[in-house]
Rosetta silent file (secondary structure, phi, psi, omega in degrees, C-alpha in Angstrom):
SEQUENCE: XXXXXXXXXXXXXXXXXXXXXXXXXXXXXXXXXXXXXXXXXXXXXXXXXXXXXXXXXXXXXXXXXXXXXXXXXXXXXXXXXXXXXXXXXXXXXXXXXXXXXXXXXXXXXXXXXXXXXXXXXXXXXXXXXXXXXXXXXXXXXXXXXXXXXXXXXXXXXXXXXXXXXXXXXXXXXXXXXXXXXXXXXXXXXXXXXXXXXXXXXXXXXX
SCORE:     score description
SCORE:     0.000 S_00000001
   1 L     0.000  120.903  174.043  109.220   81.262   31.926 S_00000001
   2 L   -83.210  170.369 -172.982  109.646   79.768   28.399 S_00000001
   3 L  -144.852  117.457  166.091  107.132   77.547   26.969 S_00000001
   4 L   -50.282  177.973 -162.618  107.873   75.171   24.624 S_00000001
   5 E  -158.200   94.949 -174.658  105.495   75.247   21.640 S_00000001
   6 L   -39.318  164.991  163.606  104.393   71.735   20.554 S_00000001
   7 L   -82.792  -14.695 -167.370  104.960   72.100   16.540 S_00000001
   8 L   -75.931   -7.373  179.475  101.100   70.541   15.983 S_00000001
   9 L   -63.553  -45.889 -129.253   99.815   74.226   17.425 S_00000001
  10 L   -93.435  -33.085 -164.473  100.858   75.730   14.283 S_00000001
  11 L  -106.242  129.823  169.815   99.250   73.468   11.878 S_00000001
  12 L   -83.747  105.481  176.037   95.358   72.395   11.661 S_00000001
  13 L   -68.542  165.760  179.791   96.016   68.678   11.043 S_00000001
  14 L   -88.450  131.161  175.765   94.068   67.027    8.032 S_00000001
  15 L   -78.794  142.856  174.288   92.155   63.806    9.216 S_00000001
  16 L   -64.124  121.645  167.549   93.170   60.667    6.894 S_00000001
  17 L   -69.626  167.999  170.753   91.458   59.290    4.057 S_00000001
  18 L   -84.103  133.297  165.578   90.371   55.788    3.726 S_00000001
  19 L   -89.033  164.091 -177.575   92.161   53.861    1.424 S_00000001
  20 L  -105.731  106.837  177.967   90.252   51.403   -1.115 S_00000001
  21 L   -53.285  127.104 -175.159   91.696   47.640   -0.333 S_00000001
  22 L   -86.001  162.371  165.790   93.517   46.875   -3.481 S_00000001
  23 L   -89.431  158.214 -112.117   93.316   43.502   -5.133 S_00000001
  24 L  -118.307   95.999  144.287   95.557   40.795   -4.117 S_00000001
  25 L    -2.977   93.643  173.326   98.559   39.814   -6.497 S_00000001
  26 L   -67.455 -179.810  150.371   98.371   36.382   -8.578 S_00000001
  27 L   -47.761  162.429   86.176  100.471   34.175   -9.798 S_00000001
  28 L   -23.401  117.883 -170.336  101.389   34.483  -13.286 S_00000001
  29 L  -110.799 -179.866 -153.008   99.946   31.924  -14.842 S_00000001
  30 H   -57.519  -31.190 -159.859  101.640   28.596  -16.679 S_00000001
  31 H   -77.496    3.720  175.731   99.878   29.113  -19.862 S_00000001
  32 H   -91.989   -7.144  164.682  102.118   32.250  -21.121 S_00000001
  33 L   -45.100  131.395  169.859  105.089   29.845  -21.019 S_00000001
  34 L   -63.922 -155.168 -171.165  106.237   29.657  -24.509 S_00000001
  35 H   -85.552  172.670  169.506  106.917   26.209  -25.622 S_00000001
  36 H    54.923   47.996  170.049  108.933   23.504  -24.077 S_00000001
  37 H    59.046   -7.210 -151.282  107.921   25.582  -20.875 S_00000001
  38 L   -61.624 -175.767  179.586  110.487   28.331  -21.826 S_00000001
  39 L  -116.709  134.391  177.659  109.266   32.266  -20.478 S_00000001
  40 L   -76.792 -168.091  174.528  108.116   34.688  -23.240 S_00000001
  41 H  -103.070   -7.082  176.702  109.403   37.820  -22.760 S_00000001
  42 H   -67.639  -48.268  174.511  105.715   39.478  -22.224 S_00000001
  43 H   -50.131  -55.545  174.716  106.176   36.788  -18.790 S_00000001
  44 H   -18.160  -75.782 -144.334  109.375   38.186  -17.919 S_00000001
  45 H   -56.229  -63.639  161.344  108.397   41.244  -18.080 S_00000001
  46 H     0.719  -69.012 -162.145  105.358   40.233  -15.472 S_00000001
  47 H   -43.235  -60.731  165.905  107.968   38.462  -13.475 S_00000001
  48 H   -35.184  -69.968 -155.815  110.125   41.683  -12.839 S_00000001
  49 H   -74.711  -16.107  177.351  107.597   43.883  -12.259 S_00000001
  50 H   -77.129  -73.130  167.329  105.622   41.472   -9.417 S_00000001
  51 H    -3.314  -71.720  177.721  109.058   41.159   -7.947 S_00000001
  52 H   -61.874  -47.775  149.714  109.738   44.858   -7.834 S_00000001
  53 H    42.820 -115.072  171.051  106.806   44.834   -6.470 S_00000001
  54 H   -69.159  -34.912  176.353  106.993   42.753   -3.889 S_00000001
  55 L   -73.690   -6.767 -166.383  110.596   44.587   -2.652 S_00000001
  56 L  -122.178   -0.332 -173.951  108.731   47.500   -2.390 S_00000001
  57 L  -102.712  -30.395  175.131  106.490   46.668   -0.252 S_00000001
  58 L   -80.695    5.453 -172.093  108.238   46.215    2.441 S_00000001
  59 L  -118.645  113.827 -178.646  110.119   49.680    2.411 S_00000001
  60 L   -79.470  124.347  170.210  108.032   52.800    4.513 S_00000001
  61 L   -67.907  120.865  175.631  108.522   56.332    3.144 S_00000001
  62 E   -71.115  144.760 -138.584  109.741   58.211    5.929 S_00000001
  63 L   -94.976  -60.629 -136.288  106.485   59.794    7.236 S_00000001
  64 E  -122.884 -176.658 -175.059  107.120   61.297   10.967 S_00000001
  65 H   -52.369  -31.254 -155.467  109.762   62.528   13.299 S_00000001
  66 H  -112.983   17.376 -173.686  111.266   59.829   14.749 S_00000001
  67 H   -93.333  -20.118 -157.818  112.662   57.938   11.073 S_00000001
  68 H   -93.785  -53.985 -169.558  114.753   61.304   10.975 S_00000001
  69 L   -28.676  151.256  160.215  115.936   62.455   14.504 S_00000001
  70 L   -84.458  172.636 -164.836  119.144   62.209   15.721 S_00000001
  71 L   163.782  130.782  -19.739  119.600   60.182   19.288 S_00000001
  72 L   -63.510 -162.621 -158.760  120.681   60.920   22.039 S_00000001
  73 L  -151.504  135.915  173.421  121.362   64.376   21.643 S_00000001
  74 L   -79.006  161.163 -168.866  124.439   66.281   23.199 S_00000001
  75 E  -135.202  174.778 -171.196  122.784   69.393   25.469 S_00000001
  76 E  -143.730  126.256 -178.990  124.310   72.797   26.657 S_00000001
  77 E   -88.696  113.895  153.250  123.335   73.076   30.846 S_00000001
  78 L   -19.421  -54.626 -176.071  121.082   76.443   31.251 S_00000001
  79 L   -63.885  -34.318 -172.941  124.479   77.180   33.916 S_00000001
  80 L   -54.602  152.849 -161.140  127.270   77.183   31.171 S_00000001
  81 E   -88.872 -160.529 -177.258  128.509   80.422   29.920 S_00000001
  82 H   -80.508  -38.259  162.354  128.632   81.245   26.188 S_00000001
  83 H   -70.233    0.699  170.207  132.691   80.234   25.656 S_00000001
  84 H   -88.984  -34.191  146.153  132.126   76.910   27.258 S_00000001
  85 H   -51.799  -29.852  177.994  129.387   76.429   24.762 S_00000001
  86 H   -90.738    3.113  174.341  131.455   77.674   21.897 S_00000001
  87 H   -59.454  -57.046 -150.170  134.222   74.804   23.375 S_00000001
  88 H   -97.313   -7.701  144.839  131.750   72.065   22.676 S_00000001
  89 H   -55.724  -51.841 -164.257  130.529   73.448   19.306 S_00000001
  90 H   -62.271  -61.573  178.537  134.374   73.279   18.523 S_00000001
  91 L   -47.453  -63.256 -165.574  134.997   70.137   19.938 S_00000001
  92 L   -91.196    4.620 -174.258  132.071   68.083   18.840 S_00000001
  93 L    51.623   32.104  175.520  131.379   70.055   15.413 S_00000001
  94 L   -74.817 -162.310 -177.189  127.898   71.240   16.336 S_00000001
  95 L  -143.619  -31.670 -143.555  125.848   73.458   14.733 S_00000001
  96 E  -158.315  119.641 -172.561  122.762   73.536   16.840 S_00000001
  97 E  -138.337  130.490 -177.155  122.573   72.165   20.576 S_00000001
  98 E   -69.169  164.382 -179.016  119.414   72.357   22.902 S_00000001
  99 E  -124.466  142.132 -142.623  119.574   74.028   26.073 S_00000001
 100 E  -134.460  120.316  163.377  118.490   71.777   29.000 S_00000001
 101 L   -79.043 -169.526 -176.806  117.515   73.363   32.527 S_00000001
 102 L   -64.464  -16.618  176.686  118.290   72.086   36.199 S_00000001
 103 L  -116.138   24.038 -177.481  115.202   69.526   36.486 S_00000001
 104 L    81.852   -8.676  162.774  115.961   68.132   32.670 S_00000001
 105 E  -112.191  151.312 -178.786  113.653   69.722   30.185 S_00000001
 106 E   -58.630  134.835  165.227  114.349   71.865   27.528 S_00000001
 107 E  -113.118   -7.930 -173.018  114.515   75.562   27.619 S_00000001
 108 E   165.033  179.394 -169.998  115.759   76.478   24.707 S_00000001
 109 E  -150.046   93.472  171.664  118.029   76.101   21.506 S_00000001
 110 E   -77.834  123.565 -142.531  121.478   77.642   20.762 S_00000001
 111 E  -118.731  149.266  119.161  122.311   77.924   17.067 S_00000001
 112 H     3.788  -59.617  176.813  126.209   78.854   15.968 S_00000001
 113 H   -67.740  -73.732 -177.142  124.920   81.740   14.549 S_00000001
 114 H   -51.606  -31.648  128.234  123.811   82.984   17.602 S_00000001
 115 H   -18.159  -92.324  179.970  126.888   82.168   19.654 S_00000001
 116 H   -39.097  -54.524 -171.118  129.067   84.377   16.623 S_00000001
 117 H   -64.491  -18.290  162.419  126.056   87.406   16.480 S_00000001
 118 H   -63.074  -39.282 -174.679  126.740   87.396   20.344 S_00000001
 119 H   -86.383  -45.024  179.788  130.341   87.826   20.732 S_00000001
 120 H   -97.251   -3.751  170.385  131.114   89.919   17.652 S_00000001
 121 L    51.659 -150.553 -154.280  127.898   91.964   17.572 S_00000001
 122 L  -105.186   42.139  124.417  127.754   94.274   14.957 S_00000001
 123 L   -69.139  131.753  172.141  131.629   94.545   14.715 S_00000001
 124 L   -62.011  -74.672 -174.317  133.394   93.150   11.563 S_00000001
 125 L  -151.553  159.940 -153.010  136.526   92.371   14.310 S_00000001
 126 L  -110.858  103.442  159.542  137.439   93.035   17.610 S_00000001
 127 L   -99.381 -179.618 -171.455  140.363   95.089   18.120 S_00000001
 128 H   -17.217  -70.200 -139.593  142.948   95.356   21.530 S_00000001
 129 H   -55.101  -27.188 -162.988  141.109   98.028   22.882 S_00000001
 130 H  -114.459    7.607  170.334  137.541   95.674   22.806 S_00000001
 131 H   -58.761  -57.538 -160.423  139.611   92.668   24.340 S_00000001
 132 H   -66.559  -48.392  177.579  137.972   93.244   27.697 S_00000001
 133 H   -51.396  -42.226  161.413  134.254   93.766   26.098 S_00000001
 134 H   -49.207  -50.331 -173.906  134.936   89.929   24.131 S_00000001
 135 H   -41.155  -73.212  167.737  135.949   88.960   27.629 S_00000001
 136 H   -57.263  -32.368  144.351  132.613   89.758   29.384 S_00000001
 137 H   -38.910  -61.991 -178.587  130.716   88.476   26.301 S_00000001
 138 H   -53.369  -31.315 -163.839  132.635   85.157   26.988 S_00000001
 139 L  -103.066   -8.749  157.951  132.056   85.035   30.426 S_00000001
 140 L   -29.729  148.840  150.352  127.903   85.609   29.687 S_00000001
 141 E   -84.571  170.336 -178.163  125.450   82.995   30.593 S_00000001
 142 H   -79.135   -9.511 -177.852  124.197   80.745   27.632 S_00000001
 143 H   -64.059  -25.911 -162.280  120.930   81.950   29.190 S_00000001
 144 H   -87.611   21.661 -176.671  121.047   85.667   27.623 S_00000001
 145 H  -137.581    0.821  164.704  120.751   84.027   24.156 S_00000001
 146 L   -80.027  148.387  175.164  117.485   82.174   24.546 S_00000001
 147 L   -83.830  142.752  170.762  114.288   83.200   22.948 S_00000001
 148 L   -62.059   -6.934  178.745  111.687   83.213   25.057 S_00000001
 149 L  -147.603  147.928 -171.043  109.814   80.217   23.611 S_00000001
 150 L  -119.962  130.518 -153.616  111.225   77.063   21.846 S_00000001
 151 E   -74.996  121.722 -171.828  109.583   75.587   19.091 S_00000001
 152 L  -133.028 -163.099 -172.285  109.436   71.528   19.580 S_00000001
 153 L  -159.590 -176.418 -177.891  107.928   68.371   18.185 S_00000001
 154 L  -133.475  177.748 -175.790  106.610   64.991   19.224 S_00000001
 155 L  -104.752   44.622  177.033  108.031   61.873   17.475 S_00000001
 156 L  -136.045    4.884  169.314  104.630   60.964   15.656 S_00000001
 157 L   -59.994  129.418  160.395  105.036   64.608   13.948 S_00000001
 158 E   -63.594  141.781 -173.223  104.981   64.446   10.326 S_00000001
 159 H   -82.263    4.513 -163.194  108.166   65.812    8.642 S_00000001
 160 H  -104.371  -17.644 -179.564  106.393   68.011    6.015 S_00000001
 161 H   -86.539  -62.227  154.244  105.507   70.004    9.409 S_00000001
 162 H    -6.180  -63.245 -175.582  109.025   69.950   10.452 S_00000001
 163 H   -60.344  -39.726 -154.517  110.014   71.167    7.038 S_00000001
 164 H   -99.644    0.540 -153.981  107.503   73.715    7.075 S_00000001
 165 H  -106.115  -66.028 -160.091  108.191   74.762   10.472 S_00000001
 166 H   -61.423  -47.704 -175.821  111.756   75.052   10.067 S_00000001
 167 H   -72.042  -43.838 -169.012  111.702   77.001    6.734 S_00000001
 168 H   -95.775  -16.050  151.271  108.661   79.798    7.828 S_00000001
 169 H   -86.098  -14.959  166.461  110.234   80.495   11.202 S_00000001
 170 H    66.149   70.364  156.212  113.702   80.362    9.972 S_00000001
 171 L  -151.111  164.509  170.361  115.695   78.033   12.523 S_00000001
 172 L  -102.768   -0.486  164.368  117.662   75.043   11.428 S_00000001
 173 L  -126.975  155.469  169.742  116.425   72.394   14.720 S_00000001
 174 L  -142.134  128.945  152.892  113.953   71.286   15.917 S_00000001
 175 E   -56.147  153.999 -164.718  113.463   69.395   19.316 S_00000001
 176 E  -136.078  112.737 -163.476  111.992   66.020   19.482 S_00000001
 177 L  -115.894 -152.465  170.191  110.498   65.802   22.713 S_00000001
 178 L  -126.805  167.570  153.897  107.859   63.332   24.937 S_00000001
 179 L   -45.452  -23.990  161.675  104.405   64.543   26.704 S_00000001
 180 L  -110.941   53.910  169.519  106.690   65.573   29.681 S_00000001
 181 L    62.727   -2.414 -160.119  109.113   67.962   27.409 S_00000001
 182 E   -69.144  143.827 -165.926  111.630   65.149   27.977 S_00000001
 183 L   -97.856  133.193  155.954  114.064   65.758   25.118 S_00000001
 184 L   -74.829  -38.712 -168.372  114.358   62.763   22.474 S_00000001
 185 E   172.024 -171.154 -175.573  115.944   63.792   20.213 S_00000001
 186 E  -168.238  119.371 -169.834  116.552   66.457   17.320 S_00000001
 187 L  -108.310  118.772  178.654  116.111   67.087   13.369 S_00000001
 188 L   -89.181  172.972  149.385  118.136   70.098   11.425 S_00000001
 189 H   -32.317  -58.567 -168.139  117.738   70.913    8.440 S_00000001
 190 H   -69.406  -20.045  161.473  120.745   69.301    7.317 S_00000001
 191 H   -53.313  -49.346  171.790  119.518   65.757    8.314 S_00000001
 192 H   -72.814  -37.724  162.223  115.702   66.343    5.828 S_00000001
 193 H   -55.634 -102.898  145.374  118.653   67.409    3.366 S_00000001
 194 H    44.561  -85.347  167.446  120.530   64.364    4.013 S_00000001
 195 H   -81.498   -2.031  178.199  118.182   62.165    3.477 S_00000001
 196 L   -68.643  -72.346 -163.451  117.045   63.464    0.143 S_00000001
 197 L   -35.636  -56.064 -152.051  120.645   63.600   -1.016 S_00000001
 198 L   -95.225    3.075  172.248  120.982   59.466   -0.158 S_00000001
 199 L    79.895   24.602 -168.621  117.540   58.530   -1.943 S_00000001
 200 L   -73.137  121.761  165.986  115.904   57.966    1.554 S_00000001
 201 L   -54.826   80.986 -163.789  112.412   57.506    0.802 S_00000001
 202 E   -95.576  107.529 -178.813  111.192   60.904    1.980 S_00000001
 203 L  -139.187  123.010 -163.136  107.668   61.819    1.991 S_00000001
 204 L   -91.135  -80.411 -150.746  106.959   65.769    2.995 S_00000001
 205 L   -74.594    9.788  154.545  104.011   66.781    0.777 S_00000001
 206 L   -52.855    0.000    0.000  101.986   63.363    0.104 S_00000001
């Protein structure tokens, strides 16, 4: 039986510090107006920087799991063999698809990679003679490619766990699941790339 494996096992979380209540943001006040009311440029400067500020305040570094995830999430059915799975990589451009059993929770996670090291094994290419042996590959369940246990996440996970998770076990997904395995949703790699690349306030290691 596999058993998912919350990602929060792995890590001894840190309890939060208390922050120290900052002080409250004035006004600038009237008497750095130059004359005839005009704004020095020492005000200006003020002005800008309370602004920026202020614009800034309102924008959350993404923290946890569920700023990242993808949703809904296409699945691969525990019955499908391994070429009906490599249809709907092809089709849909996956990379990385969860595997979902008969009562709706996850069982597992089929990578690309795993899909190719199945079919071509440790052959460079598959000649005539090895037609029928690709055949019976094809015709496999998607089942004979699961690990026994699948590595998952909750959507209040921090992504610096993710990251960490993802990197020291060497997979590219991660399920994003509920308290009854129900699958949420799911963060690769290429998505914590992603958002770095677009200037997404991303904060792993804070």
């Amino acid at each position: 039986v596999r058993d998912p494996i919350p990602a929060e096992r792995l890590f001894e979380r840190r309890g939060v510090e208390p922050t120290t209540p900052s002080n409250a943001v004035h006004a600038i006040p009237g008497s750095e107006e130059g004359a005839g009311g005009q704004r020095t440029p020492h005000r200006e400067r003020q002005l800008q920087s309370y602004q920026t500020a202020q614009a800034q305040k309102g924008e959350q570094p993404a923290q946890f799991a569920y700023q990242l995830m993808s949703s809904p999430v296409f699945t691969v059915s525990i019955t499908a063999t391994v070429a009906d799975t490599l249809t709907l990589f092809k089709t849909r451009n996956f990379r990385h698809a969860p595997v979902m059993g008969e009562d709706g929770t996850i069982i597992g996670l089929v990578s690309d990679r795993d899909l190719l090291r199945f079919v071509v094994g440790r052959d460079e290419a598959l000649p005539h003679e090895n037609q029928e042996r690709l055949e019976e590959r094809l015709a496999s369940s998607i089942e004979l490619l699961l690990r026994p246990r699948v590595l998952t996440a909750s959507m209040d996970t921090e992504i610096r766990y993710v990251a960490k998770i993802l990197y020291e076990q060497h997979v590219g997904a991660m399920p994003i699941v509920n308290n009854e395995g129900i699958l949420l949703g799911i963060i690769t790699r290429s998505d914590i790339l992603r958002a770095l690349v677009k200037n997404m306030k991303l904060e792993l290691w804070a």
